[in-house]
Every structure is written in structure tokens, then in C-alpha cells.
N, C-alpha and C positions, 0 to 999 in steps of 0.2 A: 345431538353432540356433534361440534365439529369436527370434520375429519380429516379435516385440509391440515398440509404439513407445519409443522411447528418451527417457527425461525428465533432462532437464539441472538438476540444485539448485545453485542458486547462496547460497553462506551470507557474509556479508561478516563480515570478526570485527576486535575489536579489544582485546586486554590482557586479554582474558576466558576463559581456557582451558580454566578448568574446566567452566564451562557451555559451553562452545565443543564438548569433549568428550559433554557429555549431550546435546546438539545431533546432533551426527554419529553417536551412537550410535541415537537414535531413526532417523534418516534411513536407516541402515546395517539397522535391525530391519522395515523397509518389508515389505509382503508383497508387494508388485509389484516387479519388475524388467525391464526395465534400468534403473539407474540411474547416470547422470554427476554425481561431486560436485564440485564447484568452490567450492573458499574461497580468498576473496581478503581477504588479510592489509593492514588498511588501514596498514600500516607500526608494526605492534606492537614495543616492544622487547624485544630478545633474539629467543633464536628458540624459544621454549617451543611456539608454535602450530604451528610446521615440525613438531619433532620428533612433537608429536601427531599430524599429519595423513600421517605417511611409517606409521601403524600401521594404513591401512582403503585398501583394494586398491582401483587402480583411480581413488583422488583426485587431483584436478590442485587443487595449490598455486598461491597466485599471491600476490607479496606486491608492493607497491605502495609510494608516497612517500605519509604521512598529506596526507590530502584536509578530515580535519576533521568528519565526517560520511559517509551510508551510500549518497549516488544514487553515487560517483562508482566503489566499490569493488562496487556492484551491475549500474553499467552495464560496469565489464571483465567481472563476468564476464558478464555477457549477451554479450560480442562474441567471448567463448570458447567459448558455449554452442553443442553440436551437439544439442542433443535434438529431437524434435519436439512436445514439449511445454517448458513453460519453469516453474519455482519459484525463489520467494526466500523465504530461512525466517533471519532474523534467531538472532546466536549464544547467546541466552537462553532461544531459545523450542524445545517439542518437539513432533514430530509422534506421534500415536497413529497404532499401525502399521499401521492398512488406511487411509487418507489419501490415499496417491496410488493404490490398487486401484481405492478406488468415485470417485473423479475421474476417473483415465484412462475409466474404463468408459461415464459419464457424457457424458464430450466425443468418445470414440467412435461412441456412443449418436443425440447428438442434434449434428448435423451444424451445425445450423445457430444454433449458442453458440461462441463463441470463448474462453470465460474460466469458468472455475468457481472459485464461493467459499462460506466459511460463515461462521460465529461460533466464539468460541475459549473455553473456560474457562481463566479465569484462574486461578495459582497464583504462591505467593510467591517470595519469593528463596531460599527451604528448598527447593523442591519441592513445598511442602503444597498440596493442590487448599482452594479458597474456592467458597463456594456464588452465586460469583456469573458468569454468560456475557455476555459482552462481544460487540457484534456483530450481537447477533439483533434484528430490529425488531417493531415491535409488530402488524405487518400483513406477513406472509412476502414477499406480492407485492411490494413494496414496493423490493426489493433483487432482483426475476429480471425478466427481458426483458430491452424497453426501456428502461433505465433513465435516460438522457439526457437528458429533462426535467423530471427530479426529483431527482439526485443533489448535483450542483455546491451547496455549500454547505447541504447539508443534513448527508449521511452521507458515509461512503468506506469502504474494503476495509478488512476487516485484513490486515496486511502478509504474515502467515505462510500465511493461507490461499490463495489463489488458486491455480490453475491454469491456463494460457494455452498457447494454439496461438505456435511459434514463426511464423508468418508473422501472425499479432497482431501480438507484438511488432515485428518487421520494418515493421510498416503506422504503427502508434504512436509506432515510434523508443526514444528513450531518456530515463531522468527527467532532469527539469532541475536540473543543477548548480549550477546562477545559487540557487535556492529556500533559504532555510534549512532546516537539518538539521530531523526531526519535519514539516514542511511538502509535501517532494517526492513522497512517496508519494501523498497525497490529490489532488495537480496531476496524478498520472500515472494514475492510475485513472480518475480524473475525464475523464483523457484518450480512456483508453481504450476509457470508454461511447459515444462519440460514431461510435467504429468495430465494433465489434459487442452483441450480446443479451449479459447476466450471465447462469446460471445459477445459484441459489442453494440451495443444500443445507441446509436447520436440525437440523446435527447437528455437535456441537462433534468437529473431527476434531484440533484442535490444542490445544496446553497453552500460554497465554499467560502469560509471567511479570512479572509489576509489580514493581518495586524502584527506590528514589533514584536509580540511575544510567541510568532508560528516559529516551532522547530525548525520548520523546512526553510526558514527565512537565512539560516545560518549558513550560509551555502560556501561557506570556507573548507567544512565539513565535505564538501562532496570529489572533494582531492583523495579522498582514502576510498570513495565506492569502486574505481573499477578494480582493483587489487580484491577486495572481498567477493564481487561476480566471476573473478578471474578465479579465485580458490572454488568458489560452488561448482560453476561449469567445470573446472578440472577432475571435481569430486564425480560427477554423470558422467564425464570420460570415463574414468574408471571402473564406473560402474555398470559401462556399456549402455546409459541412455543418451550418451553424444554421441554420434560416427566420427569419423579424423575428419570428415570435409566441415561438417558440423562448428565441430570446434576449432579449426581453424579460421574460419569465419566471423565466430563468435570471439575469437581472441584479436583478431583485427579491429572488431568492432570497438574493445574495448581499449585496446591499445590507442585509438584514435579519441575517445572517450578522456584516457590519461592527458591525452596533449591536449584536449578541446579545457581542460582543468588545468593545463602548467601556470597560470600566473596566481593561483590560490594557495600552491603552495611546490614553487622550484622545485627544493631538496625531495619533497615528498613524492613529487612524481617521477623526478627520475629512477628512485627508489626501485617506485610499483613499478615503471617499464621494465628494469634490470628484471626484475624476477618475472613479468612476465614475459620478457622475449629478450635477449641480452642485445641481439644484433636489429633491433627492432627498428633502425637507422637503414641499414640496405635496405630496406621498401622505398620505394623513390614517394610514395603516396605518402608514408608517412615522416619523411624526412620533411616533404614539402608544407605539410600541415605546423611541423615544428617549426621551420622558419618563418612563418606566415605571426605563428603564436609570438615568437621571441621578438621579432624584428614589425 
């Protein structure tokens, strides 16, 4: 009997079957085992994705009413999940198959990380690999530890990579649904530094696929993320897991984050600054970043 711990993949899919398929296929060619797979069908029409997923032993289907987006068909299956590790791997995207090997190994390893991630090579809507990786930072450090007063409006995970202890998630809870679609993932990660160390890996374990129809491609959307980081971080204020220097810090970050987003959308960001810092103009740093934007 195996005794090695059980990883629950959670893949949320929608109208996309054939990548949905190279998807499950990758996950299915994994060199670690056990694995639990869980795709939750965001209410696709027809049942092409069913009949895909009754041909890989052992998958639990789950099909839902369209939500509209990816927290709401990634938080069922989180609440299906029995693993004691936890994955989400988006239906476009593929894992190379020692991926969850040197993860598990990793967070068995070093006790005291809760999350492991890396960088992904991007490939197109063909499958063709591009010579470009997505993810890596210019300083490694930079994304392992701590990472808590330096993340929020700076960076965030890629979606495909991660690896987490299920009682993480259980600490962390679930992404917010309230957040627009392409938004939720970087609020929940963001979330997640604040409760344990990253570990970071600089080795692309995933194949990230770009094409017209990525979420994340919408990036008009990303004029409303620092106002939603700005309500989370407020929320560990209060709760006493920010300090004042902390979140001060953290609110500069993102204050800067609002103007690095002013031409996506004016009205919207002057908005999010008003409520996050009214006089946010006296910082001579951030006045200068505004002028730089406008002008």
C-alpha cells in the first residue's frame, strides 16, 4: 500500500475540452502518486467534458451552474479536496511530469514552508514552446521566505504552479468570489504569504499557455486589484497579523501599484487612491510616479 501523501488537483474547465484533455493528460503522466483529480465543470454546454473525464480512473467530475469566472469552480473543488497537499492547474495549461515529485519531496523536506512555487514556460495555443519564462524574478530571493512585505502589489504566483499543505488552505480559507475574474488569484496568494514562508523553485515545472481567450490577458481589469489588496492587508491590520510599519509599507506598495495602472482606467484609480490614502499626492515619490504616468 502506498503511503506517500495524497495530492488533490483541482482543474476548473470551461467549453475547452481539447486542452482540457492535454490538461489531464499531463496530470495523469505525473511520476508521483497518489493522485486525486477533480474537474469542476463551470456549467459548459453539452456534456463533451463528462464524457472526457469518465476515460482517467479514479476522477471525480463535478459540474456546477456558470459562475462566470475561475474562484468559484476552484473553490468547490477545494471543499472536495481530500489530499494533504492541494493543486490548481488551470484547463490550458500542462504539467511536465516530475512537477508534483520534486514538490512533494520539497514540502516534506522542509517542514517549515507551507506553499511551493516556481516559473512556468510559456507556449502558444499550438503547443509550440517560446523562448520566453514567465514568473522568474530578477533576484530568486525575492519570491522564497518571507515574502509578506514585499509581495502585495508587486508580484504573485503563477496559478499553475503552487503546491500547498491542505491545512494552508483550511487557515487561508477560500478565493474571493466578490474579486473580478484574472484578479482573485493574486488577492489569494497575496493572502496566503501573510500565513506561511514561499518556497521557490527556479525551474520551469509547468508549460503556461497564452492565447486571446487567457483571463489574465484582460488586463483593463487589473485597475481594480490594488483597492481589493488594500481591503485584505487592512483586514490583517486589524487582525493584528500586519504591524503599523508592515502595512505602511504595504500600502505604499500598492498605492504605487494604482498609478503604475492610471491609463486603464482614470476615474477608477483615482477612486482606489482616495480611499486608500486621500493625501497620497504629499509623498513626493508618489506624486512623481503620477506625473511620469500622465504626462
Amino acid at each position: 500500500m502506498d503511503e506517500r501523501p495524497l495530492v488533490s488537483v483541482i482543474v476548473p474547465t470551461y467549453n475547452r475540452t481539447s486542452y482540457l484533455k492535454l490538461t489531464l493528460d499531463s496530470i495523469a503522466a505525473q511520476t508521483y502518486s497518489p493522485v486525486e483529480i477533480i474537474v469542476v465543470d463551470d456549467g459548459s454546454p453539452g456534456d463533451d467534458n463528462e464524457k472526457l473525464c469518465a476515460h482517467y480512473d479514479g476522477l471525480k467530475y463535478i459540474r456546477i451552474q456558470n459562475s462566470g469566472g475561475p474562484a468559484t469552480p476552484r473553490n468547490t473543488g477545494l471543499r472536495n479536496a481530500s489530499g494533504t497537499f492541494i493543486a490548481w492547474v488551470d484547463d490550458d495549461d500542462i504539467w511536465l511530469p516530475k512537477k508534483l515529485e520534486k514538490q512533494v519531496a520539497i514540502l516534506e523536506e522542509h517542514k517549515e514552508f507551507g506553499l511551493v512555487h516556481g516559473p512556468c514556460q510559456i507556449i502558444d495555443e499550438k503547443g509550440e514552446p517560446k523562448d520566453t519564462i514567465i514568473g522568474r524574478p530578477g533576484s530568486l530571493d525575492v519570491k522564497h521566505g518571507d515574502v509578506s512585505g514585499r509581495m502585495a502589489g508587486n508580484w504573485t504566483l503563477m496559478m499553475p504552479t503552487p503546491l500547498l499543505r491542505s491545512e494552508l488552505a483550511k487557515e487561508v480559507g477560500f478565493f474571493n468570489e466578490e474579486i473580478p475574474p484574472a484578479l482573485e488569484d493574486r488577492e489569494y496568494w497575496t493572502r496566503c504569504s501573510f500565513h506561511t514562508k514561499f518556497y521557490y523553485v527556479d525551474e520551469p515545472l509547468v508549460l503556461y499557455r497564452k492565447h486571446d481567450a487567457n483571463i489574465s490577458s484582460q488586463n483593463k481589469k487589473y485597475v481594480h486589484a490594488p483597492l481589493f489588496l488594500f481591503d485584505m492587508i487592512r483586514k490583517k491590520r486589524q487582525q493584528g497579523i500586519v504591524d503599523a510599519l508592515k502595512y505602511k509599507a504595504l500600502k505604499n506598495n500598492l498605492i504605487r501599484m494604482q498609478l503604475n495602472y492610471w491609463k486603464l482606467g482614470k476615474g477608477i484609480a483615482f477612486r482606489n487612491l482616495w480611499k486608500m490614502k486621500p493625501l497620497w499626492f504629499l509623498n513626493v515619490h508618489h506624486l512623481r510616479l503620477f506625473l511620469k504616468k500622465v504626462f
